[in-house]
C-alpha positions in Angstrom: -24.5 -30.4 -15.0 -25.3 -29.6 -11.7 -22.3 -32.3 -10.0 -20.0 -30.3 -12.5 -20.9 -26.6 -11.5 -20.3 -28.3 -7.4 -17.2 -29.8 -8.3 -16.4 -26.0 -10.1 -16.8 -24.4 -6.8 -15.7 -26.6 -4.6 -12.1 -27.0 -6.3 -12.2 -23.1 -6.3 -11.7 -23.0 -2.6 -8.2 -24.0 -2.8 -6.8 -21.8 -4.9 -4.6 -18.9 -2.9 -5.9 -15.4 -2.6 -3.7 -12.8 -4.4 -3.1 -9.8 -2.2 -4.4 -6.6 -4.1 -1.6 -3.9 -5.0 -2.2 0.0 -3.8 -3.4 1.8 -6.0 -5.3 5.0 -6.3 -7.2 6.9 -8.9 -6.8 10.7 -9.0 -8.8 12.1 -12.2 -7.7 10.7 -15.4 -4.0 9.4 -13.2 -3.7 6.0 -11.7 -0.9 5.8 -9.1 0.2 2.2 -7.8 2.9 0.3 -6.2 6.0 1.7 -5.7 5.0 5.1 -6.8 7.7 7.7 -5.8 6.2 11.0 -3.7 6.9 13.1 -6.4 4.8 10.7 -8.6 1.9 11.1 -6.9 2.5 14.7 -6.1 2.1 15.2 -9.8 -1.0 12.7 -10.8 -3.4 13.9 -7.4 -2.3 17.1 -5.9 -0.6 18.0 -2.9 -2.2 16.0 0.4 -4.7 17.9 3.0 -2.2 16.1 5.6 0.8 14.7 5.9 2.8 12.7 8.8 5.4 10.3 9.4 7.1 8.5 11.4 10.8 6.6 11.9 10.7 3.1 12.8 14.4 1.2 13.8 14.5 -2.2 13.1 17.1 -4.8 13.9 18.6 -6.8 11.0 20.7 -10.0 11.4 23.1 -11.2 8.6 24.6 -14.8 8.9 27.7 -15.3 6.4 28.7 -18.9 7.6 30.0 -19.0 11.8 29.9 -15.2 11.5 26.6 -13.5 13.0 25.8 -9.5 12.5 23.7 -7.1 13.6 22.5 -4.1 12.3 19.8 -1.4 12.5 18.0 -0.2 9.7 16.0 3.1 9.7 12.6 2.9 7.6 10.3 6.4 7.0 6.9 6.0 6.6 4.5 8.5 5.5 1.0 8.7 5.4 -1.0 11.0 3.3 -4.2 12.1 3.0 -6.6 12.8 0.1 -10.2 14.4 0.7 -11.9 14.1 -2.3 -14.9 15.8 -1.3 -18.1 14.1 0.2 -19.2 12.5 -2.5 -16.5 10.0 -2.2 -14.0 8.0 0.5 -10.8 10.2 1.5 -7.8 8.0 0.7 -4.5 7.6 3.0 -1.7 6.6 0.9 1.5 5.3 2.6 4.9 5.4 1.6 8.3 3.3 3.1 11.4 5.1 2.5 10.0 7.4 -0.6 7.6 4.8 -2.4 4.2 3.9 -2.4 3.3 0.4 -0.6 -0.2 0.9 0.5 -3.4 3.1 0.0 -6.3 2.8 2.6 -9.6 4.2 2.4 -11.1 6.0 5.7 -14.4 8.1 5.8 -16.1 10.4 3.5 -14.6 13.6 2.7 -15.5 17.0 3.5 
């Protein structure tokens, strides 16, 4: 019994990690992946901060011998949520309008 449990365990180590979707519970509301602002505006409240930021990047297109270029504006925004001290304030981000990660900082206030 004890081989099979090892051979359990050890075959476990190869199978890939899943990367965890944001998410965030506000209340009763659960807000997740590609949550519009207006979404979570409405589940959790307006934010004790806000900020963003523009980033250019540069995006190259290859249609057969033919090479472009072009940049491409993305808006991030990071929110935060201070749910009081009791639990972790929450920074939600957002890419051009929707929700793509939530990160959890210090105790709130």
């Amino acid at each position: 019994m004890r081989a099979l449990w090892m051979a359990v365990a050890v075959s476990l180590v190869g199978i890939p990690v899943v990367g965890q979707a944001a998410s965030m519970r506000c209340g009763t509301g659960l807000v997740s992946d590609g949550a519009s602002k207006s979404d979570v505006v409405a589940k959790c409240g307006e934010p004790v901060s806000k900020e963003s930021r523009t980033e250019s990047e540069e995006v190259k297109t290859r249609d057969g011998d033919t090479s472009t270029k072009r940049v491409v504006q993305k808006t991030f925004e990071e929110w935060t949520y201070n749910f009081g001290p009791n639990r972790l304030m929450q920074v939600v981000v957002f890419e051009n309008g929707k929700l793509i990660e939530v990160k959890s900082t210090g105790y709130g206030r």
